[in-house]
N, C-alpha and C positions, 0 to 999 in steps of 0.2 A: 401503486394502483395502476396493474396494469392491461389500462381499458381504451388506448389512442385509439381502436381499430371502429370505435363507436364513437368517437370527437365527431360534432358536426364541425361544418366551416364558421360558427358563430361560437366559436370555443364550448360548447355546454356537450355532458356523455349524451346517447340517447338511451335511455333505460328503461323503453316498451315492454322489453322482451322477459324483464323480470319483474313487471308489475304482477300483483297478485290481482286477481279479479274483483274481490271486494271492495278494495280501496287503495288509492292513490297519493292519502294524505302523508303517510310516513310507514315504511317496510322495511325490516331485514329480510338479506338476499345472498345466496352462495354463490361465488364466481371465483372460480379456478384454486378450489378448499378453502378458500378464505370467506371471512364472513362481513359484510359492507351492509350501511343503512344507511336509506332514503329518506328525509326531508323535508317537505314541501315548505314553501314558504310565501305570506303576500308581498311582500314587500321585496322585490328581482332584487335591489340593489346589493340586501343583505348577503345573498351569495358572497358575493365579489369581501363584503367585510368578512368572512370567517376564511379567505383563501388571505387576505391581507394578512388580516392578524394568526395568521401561521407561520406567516414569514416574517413578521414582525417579533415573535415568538423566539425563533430562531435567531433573532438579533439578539434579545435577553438572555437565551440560553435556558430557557423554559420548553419542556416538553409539549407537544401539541399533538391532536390528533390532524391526520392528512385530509384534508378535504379538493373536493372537484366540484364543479359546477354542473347541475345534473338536470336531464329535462323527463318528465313523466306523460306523455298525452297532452302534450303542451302544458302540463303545468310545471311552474320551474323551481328549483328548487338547491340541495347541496346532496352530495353523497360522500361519506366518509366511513375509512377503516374503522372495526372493530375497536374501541376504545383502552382495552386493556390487555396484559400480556397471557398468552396460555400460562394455565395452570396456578397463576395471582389469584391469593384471596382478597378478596376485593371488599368492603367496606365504606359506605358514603361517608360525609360531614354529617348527616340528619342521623345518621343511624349514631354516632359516636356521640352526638350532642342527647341523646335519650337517652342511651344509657348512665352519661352521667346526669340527665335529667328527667325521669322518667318522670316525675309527675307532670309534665306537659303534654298538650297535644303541639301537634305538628304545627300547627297556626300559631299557640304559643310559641315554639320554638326559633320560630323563623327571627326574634328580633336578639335571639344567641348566636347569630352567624357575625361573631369581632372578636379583636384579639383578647379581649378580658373573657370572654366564657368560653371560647375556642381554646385558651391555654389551659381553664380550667380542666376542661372537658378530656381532651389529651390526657393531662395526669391521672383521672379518675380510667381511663379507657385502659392505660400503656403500660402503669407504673414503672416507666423505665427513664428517668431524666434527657439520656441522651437522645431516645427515640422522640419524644416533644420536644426537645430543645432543637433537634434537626428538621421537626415538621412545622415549626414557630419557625423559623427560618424559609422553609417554603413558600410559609403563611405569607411571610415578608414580602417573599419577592412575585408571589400570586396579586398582591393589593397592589404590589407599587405598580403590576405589570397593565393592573383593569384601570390605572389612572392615567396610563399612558395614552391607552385606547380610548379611553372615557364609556368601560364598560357597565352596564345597569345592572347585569343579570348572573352574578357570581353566585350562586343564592346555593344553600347547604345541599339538596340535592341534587346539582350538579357537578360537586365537588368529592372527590373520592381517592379513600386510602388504599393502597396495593402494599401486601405483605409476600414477598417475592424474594426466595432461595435468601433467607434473613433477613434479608432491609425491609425496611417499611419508609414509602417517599406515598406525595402524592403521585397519582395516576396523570395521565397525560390530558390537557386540557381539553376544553370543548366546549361547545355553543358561545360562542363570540358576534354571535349574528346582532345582538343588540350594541353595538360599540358604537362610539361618536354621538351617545344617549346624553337630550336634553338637557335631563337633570345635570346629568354629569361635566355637563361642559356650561351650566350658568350657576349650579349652584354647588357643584362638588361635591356629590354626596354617591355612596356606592353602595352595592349592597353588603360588601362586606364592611363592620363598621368598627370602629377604636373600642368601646363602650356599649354597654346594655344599652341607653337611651339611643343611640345613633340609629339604630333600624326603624325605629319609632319614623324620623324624618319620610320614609318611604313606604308606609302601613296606608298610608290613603293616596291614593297617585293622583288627585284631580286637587292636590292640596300645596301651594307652595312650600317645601321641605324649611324648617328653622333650625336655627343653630348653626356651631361654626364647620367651615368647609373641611372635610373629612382628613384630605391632606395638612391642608395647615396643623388639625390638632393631631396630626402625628407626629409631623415633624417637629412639634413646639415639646416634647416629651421622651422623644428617641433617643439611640445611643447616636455619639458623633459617627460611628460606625454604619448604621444603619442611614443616617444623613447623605456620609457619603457616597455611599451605596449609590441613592436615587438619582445622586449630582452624577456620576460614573456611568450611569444607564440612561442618561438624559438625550444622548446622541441618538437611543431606536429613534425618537419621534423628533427631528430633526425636519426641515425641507427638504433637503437631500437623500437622509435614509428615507423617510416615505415615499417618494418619487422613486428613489431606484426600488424598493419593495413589490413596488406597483408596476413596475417594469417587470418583476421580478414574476410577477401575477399574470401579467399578460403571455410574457415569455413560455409559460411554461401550457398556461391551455392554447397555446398555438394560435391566439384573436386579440386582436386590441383590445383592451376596455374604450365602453361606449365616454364618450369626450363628460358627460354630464353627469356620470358616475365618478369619473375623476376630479372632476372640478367639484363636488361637493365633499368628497373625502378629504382633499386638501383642503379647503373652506374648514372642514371641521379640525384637524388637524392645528391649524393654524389657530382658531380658537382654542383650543386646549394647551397649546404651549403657552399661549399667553395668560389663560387662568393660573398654569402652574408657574411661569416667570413670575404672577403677582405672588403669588405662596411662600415663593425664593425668600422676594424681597422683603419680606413682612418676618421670614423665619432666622436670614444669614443672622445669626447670635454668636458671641461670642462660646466659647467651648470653654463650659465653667468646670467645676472640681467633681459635682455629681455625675457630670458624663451626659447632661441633658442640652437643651437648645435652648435658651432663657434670656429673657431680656435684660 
């Protein structure tokens, strides 16, 4: 994204020049043959979370898309590359989850976004074992990765398949601006869920979520494989990896982050390791003969 020559001295682009007249709220924009969109957002802080969890992204080994910190008419906001590759057929989670389920509406649908009708859904979409088996494994490492962040908003239509010169992978992430979410960090619950009933917990948002915490019932059913997986990726959300991340953040729009922006990202941080240290301790089982986590 190559727009420094428009950095203010407050790290954000200025992006007056290709606001559309009509509105301000969210735009695609050409700049230099490539295609970029605009953002708006209430909440300033969220910028700074979707440039985090990029580089947090980057520690997983998870595609993301590139985001900057962008200002419109004084409104502030993010700007990010084009999401997908020239010439990918492109295909959401919502669209794959109708086809194998078309007698729902989309409101129905929404509590199909977990690994039991997401697997289903695959096989009825792909009929190709290893093409699901490789995108169940995405699946994997997309949920472990919104636990790390304590992300709300993984939800089917923001999630999307690229069929590209043969392979078929997920597409590169995006909208991360809800990370270090409430729910997520007192009661574990995400939007992607294990089970039909798990999305149920997040259908009413003014409701305390029930049932048990999202990670836990995964880990408590998983392969040892996939266990160790999460134990092996446990260093992205570290105090150190996040501290340097966030150096990592600053460094690169050329501005400090503001001191109270910092101090509440690690506040949130800090909570979430210690929901997931409780998880640990409740999950470390012995590795019985089915290959699961059992007491």
């Amino acid at each position: 994204m190559d727009m420094e020559h428009l950095r203010l001295s407050d790290g954000w682009l200025d992006l007056d020049s290709f606001a559309p007249v009509t509105s301000t709220k969210q735009f695609v924009f050409d700049y230099q043959q490539n295609k970029y969109y605009f953002k708006r957002i209430k909440n300033w802080y969220s910028c700074y979370h979707e440039l985090l969890a990029e580089e947090l992204a980057k520690d997983y080994g998870i595609p993301c898309v590139h985001y900057d910190l962008a200002v419109v008419h004084n409104f502030m906001g993010f700007v990010s590359e084009h999401a997908f590759h020239d010439g990918a057929k492109v295909v959401s989670l919502d669209d794959i989850l109708a086809r194998a389920y078309p007698f729902l509406s989309w409101n129905e649908r929404r509590v199909y976004n977990n690994f039991e009708d997401v697997g289903k859904a695959f096989s009825i979409y792909y009929h190709n074992p290893q093409v699901e088996q490789e995108l169940m494994r995405q699946f994997t490492n997309i949920f472990f990765f919104d636990i790390f962040i304590a992300n709300i908003d993984r939800h089917e239509k923001n999630l999307f398949v690229e069929e590209r010169d043969g392979n078929v992978s997920f597409a590169r992430l995006l909208d991360n601006e809800l990370m270090l979410d409430e729910f997520c960090l007192s009661y574990g619950v995400y939007r992607i869920g294990i089970d039909h009933q798990d999305a149920q917990s997040l259908m009413n948002p003014f409701v305390i979520p029930e049932g048990e915490n999202f990670l836990e019932k995964y880990l408590r059913n998983c392969s040892m494989e996939d266990y160790q997986l999460f134990l092996d990726k446990l260093w992205i959300i570290s105090e150190e990896n996040v501290q340097s991340a966030l150096e990592r953040v600053s460094k690169r729009i050329h501005a400090p982050l503001q001191s109270t922006i910092e101090k509440e990202i690690l506040i949130g941080f800090r909570r979430n390791r210690q929901m997931i240290e409780q998880v640990l301790q409740k999950t470390k089982k012995v590795y019985q003969k089915g290959g699961k986590i059992d007491e």
